[in-house]
N, CA, C and O atoms as a DFTB+ gen file, in Angstrom:
272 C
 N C O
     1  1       2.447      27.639      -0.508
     2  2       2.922      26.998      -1.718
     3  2       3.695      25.727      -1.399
     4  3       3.381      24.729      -2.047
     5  1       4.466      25.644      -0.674
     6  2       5.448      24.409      -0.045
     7  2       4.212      23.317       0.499
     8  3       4.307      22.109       0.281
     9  1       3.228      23.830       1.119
    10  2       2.447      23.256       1.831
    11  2       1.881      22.293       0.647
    12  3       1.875      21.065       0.721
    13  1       1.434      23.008      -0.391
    14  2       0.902      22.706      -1.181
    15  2       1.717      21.316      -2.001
    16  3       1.251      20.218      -2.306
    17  1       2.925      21.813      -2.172
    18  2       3.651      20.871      -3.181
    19  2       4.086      19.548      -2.282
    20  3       4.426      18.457      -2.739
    21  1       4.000      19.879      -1.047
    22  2       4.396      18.452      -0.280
    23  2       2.924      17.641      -0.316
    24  3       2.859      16.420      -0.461
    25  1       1.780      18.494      -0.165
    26  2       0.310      17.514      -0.147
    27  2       0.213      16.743      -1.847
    28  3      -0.205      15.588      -1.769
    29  1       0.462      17.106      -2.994
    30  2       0.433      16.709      -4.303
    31  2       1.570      15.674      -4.311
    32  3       1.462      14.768      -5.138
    33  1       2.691      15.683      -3.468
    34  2       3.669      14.399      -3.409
    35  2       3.229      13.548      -2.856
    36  3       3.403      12.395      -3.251
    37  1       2.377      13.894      -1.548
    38  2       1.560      12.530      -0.811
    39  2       0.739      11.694      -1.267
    40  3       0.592      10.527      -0.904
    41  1       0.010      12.438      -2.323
    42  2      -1.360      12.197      -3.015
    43  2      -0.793      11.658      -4.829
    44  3      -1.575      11.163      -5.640
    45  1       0.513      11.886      -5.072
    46  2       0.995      11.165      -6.382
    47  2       1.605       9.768      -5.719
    48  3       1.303       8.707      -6.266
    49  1       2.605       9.757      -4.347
    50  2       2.819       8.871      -4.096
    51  2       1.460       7.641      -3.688
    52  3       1.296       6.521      -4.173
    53  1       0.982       8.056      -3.078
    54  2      -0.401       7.421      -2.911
    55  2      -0.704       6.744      -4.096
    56  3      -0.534       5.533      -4.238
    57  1      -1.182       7.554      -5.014
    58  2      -1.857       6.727      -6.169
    59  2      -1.011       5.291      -6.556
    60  3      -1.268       4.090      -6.638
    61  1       0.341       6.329      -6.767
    62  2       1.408       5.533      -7.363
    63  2       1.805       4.332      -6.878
    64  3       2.521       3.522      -7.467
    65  1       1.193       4.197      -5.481
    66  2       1.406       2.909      -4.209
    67  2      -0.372       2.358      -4.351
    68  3      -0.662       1.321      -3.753
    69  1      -1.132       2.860      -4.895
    70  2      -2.360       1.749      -5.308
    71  2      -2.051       1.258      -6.460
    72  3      -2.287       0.053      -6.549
    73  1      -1.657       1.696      -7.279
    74  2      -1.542       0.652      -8.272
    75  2      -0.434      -0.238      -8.307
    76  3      -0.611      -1.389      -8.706
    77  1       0.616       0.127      -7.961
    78  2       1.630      -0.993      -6.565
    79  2       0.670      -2.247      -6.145
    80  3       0.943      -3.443      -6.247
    81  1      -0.126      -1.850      -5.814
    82  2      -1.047      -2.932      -4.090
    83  2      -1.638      -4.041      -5.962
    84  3      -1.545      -5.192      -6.387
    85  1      -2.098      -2.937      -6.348
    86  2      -2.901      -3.640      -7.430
    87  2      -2.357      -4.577      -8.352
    88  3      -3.083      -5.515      -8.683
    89  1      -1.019      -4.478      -8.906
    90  2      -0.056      -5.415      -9.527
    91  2       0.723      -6.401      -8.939
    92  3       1.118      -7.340      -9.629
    93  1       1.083      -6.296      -7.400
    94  2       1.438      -7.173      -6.760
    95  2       0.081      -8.234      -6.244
    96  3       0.240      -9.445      -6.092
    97  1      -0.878      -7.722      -6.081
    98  2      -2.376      -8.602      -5.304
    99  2      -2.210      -9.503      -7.149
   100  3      -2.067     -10.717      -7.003
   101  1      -2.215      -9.206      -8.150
   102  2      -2.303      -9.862      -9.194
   103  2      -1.215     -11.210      -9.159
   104  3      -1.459     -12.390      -9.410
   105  1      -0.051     -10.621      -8.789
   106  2       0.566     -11.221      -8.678
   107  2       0.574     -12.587      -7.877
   108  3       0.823     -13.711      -8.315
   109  1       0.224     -12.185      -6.539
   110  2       0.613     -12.867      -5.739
   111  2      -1.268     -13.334      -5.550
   112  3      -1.765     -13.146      -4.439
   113  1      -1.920     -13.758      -6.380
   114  2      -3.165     -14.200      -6.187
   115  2      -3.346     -15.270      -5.905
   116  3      -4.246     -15.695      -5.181
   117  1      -2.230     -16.070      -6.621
   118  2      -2.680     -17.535      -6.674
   119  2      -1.789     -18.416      -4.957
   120  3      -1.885     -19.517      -4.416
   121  1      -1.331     -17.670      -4.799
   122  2      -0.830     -17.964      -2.906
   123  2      -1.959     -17.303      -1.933
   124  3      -1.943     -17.473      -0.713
   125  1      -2.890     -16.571      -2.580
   126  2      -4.514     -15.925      -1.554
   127  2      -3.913     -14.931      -0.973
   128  3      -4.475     -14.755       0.108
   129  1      -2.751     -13.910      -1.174
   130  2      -2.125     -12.635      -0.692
   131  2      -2.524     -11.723      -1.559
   132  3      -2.503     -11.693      -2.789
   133  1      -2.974     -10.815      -0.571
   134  2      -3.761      -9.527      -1.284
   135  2      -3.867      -8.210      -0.203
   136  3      -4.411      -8.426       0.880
   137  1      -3.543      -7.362      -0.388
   138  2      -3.850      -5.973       0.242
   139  2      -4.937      -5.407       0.169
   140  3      -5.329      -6.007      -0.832
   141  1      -6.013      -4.523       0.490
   142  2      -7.276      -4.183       0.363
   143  2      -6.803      -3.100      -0.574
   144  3      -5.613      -2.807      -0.449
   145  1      -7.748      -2.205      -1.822
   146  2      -7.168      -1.262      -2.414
   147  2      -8.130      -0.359      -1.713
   148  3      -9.327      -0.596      -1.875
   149  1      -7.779       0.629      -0.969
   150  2      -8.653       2.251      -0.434
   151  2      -8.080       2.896      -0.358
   152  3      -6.949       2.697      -0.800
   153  1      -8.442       4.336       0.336
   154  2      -7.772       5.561       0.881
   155  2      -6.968       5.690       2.180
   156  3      -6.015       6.446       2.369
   157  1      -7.298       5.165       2.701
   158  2      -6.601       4.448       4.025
   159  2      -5.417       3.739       3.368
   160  3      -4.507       4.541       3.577
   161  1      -5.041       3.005       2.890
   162  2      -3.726       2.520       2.370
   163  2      -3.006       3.041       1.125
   164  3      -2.127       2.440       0.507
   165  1      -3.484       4.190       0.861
   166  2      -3.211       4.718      -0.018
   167  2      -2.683       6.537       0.457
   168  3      -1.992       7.356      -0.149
   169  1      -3.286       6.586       1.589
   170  2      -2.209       7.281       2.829
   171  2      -0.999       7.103       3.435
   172  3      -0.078       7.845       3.774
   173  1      -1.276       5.712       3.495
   174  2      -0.413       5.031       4.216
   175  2       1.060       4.691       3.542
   176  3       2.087       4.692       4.220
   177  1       1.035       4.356       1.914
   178  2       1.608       4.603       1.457
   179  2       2.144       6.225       0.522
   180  3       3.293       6.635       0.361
   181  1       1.586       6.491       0.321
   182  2       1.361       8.570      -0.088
   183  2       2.513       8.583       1.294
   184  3       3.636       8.701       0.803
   185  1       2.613       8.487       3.088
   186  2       2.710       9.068       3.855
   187  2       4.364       8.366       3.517
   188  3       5.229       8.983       2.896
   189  1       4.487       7.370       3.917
   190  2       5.430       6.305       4.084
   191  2       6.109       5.301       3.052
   192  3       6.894       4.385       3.295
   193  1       5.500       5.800       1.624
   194  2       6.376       5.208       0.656
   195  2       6.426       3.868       0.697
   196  3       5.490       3.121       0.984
   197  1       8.137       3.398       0.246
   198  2       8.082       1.607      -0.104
   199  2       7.996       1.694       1.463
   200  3       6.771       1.599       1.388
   201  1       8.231       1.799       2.932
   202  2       8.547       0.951       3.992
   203  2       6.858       1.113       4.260
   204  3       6.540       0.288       5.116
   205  1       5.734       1.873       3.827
   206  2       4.342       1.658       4.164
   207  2       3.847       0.154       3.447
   208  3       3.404      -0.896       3.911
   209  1       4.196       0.681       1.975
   210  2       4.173      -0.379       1.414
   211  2       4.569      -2.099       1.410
   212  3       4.078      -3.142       0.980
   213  1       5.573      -1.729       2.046
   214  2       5.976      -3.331       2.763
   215  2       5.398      -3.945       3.896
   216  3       5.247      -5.151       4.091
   217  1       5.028      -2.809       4.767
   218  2       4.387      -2.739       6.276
   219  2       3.294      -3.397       5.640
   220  3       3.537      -4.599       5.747
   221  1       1.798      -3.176       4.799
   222  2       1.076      -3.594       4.456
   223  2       1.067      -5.151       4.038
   224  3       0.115      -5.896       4.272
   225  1       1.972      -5.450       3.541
   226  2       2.026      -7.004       2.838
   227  2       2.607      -7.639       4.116
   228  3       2.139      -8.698       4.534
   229  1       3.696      -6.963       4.792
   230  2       4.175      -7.740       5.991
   231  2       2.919      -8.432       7.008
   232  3       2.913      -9.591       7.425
   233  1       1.943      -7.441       7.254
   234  2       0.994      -7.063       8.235
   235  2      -0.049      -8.605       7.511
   236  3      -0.665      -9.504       8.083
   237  1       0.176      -8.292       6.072
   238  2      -1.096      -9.472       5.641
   239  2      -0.214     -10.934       5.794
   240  3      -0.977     -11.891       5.925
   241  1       0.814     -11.193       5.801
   242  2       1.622     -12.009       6.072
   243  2       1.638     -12.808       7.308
   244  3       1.639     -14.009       7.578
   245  1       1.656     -11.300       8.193
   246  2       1.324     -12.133      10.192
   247  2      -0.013     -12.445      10.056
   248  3      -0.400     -13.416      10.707
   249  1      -0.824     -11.851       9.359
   250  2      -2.427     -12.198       9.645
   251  2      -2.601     -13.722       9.151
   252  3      -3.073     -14.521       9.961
   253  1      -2.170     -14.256       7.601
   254  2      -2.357     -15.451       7.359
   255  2      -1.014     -16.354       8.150
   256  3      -1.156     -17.563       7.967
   257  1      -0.355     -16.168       8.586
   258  2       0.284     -17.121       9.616
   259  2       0.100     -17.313      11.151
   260  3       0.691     -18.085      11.907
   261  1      -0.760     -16.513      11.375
   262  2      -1.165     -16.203      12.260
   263  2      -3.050     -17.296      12.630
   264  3      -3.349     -18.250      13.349
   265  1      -3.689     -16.542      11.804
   266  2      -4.983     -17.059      11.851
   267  2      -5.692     -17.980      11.208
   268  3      -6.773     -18.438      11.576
   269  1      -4.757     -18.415       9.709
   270  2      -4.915     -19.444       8.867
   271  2      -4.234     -20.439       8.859
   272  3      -4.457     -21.334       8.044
């Protein structure tokens, strides 16, 4: 049962961190910053909350200062 109620927190936080990715990529469109929306980042946040969530935009941040 515990097992259970911690996997339904991962998987509400998750969602709850794609549509996060999805209102900020709106946001921040017109600067070409965007997060990919999947299951893979939607773990990532589910797992790790806001500091996944930041990790992600940080990560797209080094990539366009980096390679662009």
């Amino acid at each position: 049962m515990k097992a259970l109620r911690l996997l339904l927190g991962v998987v509400l936080k998750g969602v709850i961190g794609i549509f996060a990715i999805y209102a900020t990529n709106l946001a921040l469109s017109t600067w070409h910053i965007s997060v990919g929306i999947n299951a893979c980042n939607g773990i990532i946040i589910g797992i790790l909350g806001l500091s996944g969530y930041l990790l992600l935009y940080i990560l797209v941040c080094i990539d366009i200062a980096i390679f662009k």
